[in-house]
N, C-alpha and C positions, 0 to 999 in steps of 0.2 A: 346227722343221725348217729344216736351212738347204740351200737351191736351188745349183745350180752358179751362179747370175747373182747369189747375193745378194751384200750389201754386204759383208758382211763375210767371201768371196771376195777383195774385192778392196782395195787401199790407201785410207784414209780422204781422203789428201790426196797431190796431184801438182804437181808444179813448173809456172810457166809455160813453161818451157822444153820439159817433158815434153810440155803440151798442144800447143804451136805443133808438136814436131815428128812427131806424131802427124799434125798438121791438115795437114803438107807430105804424109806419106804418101799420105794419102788422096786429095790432089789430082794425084799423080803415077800414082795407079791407080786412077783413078775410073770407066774405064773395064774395070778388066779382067774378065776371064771367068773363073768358080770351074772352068772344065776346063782351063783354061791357067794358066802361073804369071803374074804378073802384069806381066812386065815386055816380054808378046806383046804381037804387033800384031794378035792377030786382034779382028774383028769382034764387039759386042755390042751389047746393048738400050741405048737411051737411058734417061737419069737417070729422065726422069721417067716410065719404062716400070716402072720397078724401085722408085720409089719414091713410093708411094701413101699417101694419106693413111688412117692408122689405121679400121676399122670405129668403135670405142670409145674414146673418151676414155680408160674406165674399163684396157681394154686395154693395159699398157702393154710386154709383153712376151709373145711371139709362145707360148709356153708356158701361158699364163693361159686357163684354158677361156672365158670370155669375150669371147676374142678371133676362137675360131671357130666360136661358139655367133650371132654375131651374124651370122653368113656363112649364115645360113638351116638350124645343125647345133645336134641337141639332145646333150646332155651325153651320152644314153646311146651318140649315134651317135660323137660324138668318141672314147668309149673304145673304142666296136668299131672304126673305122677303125685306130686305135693298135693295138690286138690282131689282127689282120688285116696291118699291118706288122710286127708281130715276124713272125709266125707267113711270110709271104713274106718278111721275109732270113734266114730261116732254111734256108727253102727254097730259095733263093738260094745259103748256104754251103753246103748240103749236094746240093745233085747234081752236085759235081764228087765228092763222094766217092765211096769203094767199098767202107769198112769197116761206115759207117755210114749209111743213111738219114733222111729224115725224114717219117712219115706227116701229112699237114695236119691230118685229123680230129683222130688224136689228140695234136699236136705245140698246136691249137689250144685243145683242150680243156685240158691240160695246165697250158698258157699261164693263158687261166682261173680253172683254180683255187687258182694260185700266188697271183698278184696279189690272188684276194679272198682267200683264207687269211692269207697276209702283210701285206696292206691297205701295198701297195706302190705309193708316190705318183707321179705322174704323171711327174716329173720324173727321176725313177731308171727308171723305164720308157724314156725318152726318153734317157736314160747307156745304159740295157744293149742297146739298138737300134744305138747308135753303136761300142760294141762289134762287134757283129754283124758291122758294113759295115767294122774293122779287120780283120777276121779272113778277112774276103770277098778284100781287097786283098791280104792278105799270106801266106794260105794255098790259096791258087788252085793251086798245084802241088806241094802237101804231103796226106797224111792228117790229119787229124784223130783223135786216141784217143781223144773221146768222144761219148758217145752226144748226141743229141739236145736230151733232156729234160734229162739234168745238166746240158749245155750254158749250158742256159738259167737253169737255178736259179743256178747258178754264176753266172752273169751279172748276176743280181738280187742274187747275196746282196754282190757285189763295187760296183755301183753303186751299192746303198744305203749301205753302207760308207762309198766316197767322197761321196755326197749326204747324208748327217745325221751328228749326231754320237753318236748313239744308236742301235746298231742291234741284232738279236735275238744270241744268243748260237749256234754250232752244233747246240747241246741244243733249243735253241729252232727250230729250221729241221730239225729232225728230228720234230718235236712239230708241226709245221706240212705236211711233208708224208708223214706218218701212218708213220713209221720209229720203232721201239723207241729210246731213247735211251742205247744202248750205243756202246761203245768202238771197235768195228767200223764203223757208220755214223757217226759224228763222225769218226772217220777219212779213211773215204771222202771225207765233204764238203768237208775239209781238201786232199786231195791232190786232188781237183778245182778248188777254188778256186787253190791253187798251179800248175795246169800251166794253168790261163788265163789268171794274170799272167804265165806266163811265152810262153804264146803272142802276148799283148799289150805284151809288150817291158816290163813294168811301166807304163806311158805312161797313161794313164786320165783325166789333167784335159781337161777342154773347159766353157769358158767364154768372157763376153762375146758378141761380135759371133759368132762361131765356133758358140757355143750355141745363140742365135736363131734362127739361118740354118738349121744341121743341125734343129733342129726345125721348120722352115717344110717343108725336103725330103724330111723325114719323112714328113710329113703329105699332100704332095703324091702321093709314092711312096702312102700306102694307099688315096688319095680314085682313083687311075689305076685300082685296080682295082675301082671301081661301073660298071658300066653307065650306068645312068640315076638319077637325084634329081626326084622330081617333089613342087615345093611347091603346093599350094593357099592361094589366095590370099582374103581376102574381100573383093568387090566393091564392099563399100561402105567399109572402112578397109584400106587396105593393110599394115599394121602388122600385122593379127589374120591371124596365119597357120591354118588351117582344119585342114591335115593337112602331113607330109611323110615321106616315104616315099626310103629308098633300094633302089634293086633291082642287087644285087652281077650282074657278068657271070661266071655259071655256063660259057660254054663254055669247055673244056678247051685247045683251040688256041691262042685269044685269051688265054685263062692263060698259055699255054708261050710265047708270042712278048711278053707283057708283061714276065714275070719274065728271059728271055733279053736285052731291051732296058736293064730295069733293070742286069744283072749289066756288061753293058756300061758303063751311063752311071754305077756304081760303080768300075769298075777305070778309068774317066780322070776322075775326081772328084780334082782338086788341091785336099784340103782344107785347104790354108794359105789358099789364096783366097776363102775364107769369111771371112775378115775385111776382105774388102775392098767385096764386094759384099750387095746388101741383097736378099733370096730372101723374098717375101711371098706367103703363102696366099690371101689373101682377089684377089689381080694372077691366080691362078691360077684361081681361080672364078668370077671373071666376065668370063674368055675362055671357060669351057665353057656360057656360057648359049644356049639355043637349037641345043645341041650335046649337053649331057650333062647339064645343068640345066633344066630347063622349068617356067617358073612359069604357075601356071594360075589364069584368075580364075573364081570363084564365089559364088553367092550365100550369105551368109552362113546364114540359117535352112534351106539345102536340105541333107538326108540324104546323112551322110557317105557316097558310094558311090562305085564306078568309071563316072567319066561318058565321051561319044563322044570325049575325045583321049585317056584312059588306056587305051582298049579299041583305041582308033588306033596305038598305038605300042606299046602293053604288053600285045598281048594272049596271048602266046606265054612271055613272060618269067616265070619265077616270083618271086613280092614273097617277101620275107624281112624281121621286122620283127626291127629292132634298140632 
């Protein structure tokens, strides 16, 4: 399977010339800001605010589950935060509409069971998201003609496409989400796929530094909507994490004023500036410690239960285990 970031993406070999004048680039906008073009004066983080040393050696790309498995997140939680950002810019593109809606529950479930049916890789998930946030920017004052859920399939069947070189046939993505495989729904899935290349200007590649980044903001966008993360820690080895638990923020307001902040810090996202600046998840996790992350120490032999700080701060909140 080959990745937007892999090698052979990209040229085997570059001039010196190519590298030095790359290396001028970066030093003439080392400062800039991914909501500004680069050649502002406004104000941003310092270098070494943005540029933190890897969790993992092993980690060498911001994409690699390992990278934010070691930020205190288990595999199963990484792919519900991921599913949890589709599913909110979706919701994102769609309440400016009025043709079409989109219901969470089942726009989420949807989501679901595409991905396990089609065993659609991390990496195409993280292309059809970026789509999303295309279609956010440049359809903000158009309708949209389709629904939802095509939307989105569409959007899979189009990222995978461009992410592997192997990908199912129509007949095959009809057989995956339970449609006869006649000439009428191969149809259909056709002239969907075609009218969101054409809402996408045909435009689809995003790689290198561009990829990274979009995938750190990603991630950031679906971690804003937890509540609280409460790790258990064991008292006697810090390493041996006990329990960890995230508890998503169920209220509805705090919903509607996160995704209205989001749709904002989307429609002035200069994504050309994503190649200039370095956007890290793990910079973002632990500014919310003691805020949104709480590590608690406990005895390692005591019965897993809710002890007096989870009952202190959670006692109102419903857990949701991922």
């Amino acid at each position: 399977m080959q990745s937007p970031i892999s090698p052979s993406c990209k040229k085997e070999e570059q001039s010196q010339s190519q590298v030095e004048k790359v290396a001028q680039i970066s030093q003439k906008t080392e400062g800039a800001d991914m909501l500004t073009p680069p050649n502002s004066s406004s104000s941003t983080e310092t270098e070494s605010t943005l540029l933190t040393k890897p969790l993992s050696p092993t980690a060498s790309a911001p994409n690699h589950h390992d990278y934010y498995y070691q930020a205190h997140l288990s595999k199963a939680q990484f792919n519900s935060i991921l599913v949890n950002s589709a599913t909110n810019l979706l919701k994102i593109l769609y309440s400016k509409q009025k043709q079409h809606t989109c219901d969470t529950v089942k726009t989420k479930q949807f989501i679901i069971e595409i991905l396990k049916r089609s065993k659609t890789s991390i990496q195409s998930l993280q292309l059809a998201c970026f789509y999303i946030y295309k279609l956010i920017i440049t359809t903000k004052n158009s309708q949209l003609p389709i629904k939802c859920q095509h939307l989105f399939l569409g959007l899979v069947i189009i990222a995978s496409k461009f992410n592997q070189d192997y990908n199912y046939s129509f007949k095959s993505w009809c057989k995956i989400i339970g449609l006869d495989e006649d000439a009428k729904h191969i149809q259909h899935l056709r002239s969907v796929e075609i009218q969101i290349l054409g809402l996408l200007n045909y435009e689809l590649g995003l790689m290198g530094d561009k990829y990274e980044n979009w995938c750190n903001i990603l991630f950031i966008f679906g971690y804003d909507f937890i509540k609280y993360q409460i790790i258990k820690q064991s008292s006697t080895m810090r390493d041996d994490i006990l329990s960890n638990d995230l508890i998503w923020d169920l209220d509805m307001v705090s919903y509607t004023d996160k995704l209205s902040k989001w749709w904002q810090f989307f429609n002035d996202l200069n994504i050309d500036n994503l190649k200039f600046v370095k956007i890290r998840f793990e910079t973002y996790f632990s500014q919310q410690l003691n805020q949104k992350v709480f590590i608690v120490q406990q005895e390692a032999g005591r019965k897993r239960c809710r002890d007096d700080v989870t009952v202190t701060l959670f006692d109102h909140i419903k857990k949701i285990k991922v």
